[in-house]
N, C-alpha and C positions, 0 to 999 in steps of 0.2 A: 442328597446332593442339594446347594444349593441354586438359585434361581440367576442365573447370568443377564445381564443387557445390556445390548448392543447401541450403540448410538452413533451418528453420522451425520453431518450438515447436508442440507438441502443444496441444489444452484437454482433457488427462486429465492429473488429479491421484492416480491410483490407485497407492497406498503412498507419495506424500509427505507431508511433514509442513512443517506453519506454523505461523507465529505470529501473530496479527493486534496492531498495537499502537494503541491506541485514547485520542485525547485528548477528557477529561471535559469542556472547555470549550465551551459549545457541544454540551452534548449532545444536546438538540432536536432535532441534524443528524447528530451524532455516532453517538449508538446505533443509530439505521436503517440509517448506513453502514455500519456494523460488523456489522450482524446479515443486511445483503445481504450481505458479504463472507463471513461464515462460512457463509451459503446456499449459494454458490456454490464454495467451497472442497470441501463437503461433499457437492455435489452432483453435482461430479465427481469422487469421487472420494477424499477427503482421507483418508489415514490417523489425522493426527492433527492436532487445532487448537487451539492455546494463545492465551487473549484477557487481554492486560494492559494495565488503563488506566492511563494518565499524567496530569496535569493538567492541559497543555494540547498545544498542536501544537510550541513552545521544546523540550520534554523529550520527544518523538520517537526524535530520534535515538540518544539514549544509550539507552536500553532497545531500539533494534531492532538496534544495535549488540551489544548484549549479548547478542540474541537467535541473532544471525548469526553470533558466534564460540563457541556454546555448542557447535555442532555437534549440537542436536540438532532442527534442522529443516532445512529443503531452501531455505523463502524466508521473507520476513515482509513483512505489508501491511500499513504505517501509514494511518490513517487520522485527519482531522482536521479542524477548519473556522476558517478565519481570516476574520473580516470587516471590511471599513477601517472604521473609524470616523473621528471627527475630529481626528486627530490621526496623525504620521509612524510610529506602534508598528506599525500593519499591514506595512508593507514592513520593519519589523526583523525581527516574529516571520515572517512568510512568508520571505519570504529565506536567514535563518539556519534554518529548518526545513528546506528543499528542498535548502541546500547539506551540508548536517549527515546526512541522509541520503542523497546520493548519496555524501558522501565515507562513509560506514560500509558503503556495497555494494559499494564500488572497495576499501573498506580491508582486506574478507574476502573477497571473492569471492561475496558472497552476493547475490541478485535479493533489491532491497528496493524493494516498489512506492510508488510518491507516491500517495496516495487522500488526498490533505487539499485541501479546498473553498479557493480562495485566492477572494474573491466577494468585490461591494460591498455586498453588503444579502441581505436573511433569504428576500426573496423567489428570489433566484437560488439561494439555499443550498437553497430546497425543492425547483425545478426539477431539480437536479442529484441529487436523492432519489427517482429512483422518475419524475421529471415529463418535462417535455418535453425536458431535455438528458440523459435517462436517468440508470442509477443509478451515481454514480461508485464505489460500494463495491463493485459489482461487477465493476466495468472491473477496479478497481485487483488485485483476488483472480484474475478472468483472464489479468492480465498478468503475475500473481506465478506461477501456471501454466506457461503457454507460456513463461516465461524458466527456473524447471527443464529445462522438455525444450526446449528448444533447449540451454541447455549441458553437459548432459548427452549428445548428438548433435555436438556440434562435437568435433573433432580436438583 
């Protein structure tokens, strides 16, 4: 038989470094996500936490982009809140938001978390702050965590 291994990310952030990238649109929803995010970055741990806002969740990617080939952090948590309205713009900006930053984590090797609200209405957007579907700024700062030290530990 051969020899199996297990790997799994830590939630210790102690001596990395982030970036959280934060879009102004929507900041109602915005700021609260960003400042759970940098709670929890800092609260495990964080060596160091750089916060740049954008204008909305469209311009994401190019700044966490930037963020990721600077080399000088470890991951970056965008953060962001898209709401449909009446009209097809919500599935352009969510869309090209989610695929803009996965292709900028694939393109450097960098853990770049999705913490942007993709929601129909202001009410789910509060739920997802802090309410009954917890806080997604923090998930997303968690997740930007354990994907350091998981690849940091893989082979």
């Amino acid at each position: 038989m051969g020899e199996f291994a297990r790997y799994e990310g830590e939630l210790d952030a102690t001596g990395m470094r982030f970036a959280i990238v934060a879009a102004r649109f929507n900041r109602d929803v915005t700021e609260p996500l960003c400042e759970g995010a940098e709670k929890m970055l800092r609260d495990h741990g964080a060596a160091d936490v750089h916060v740049a806002w954008v204008p909305g969740a469209f311009e994401l990617p190019l700044v966490a982009k930037r963020f990721a080939q600077s080399g000088a952090v470890d991951a970056v948590v965008c953060i962001g809140a898209v709401i449909r309205g009446e009209t097809p713009h919500f599935e352009y900006v969510a869309g090209e938001c989610a695929a803009g930053i996965t292709h900028a984590s694939l393109d450097t090797g960098v853990p770049i978390a999705f913490g942007v609200l993709t929601v129909d209405d202001r009410a789910q957007a509060q739920e997802r702050v802090g309410g009954r579907e917890g806080h997604k700024g923090e998930e997303a700062a968690a997740t930007a965590i354990e994907m350091v030290s998981l690849l940091r530990n893989l082979p």
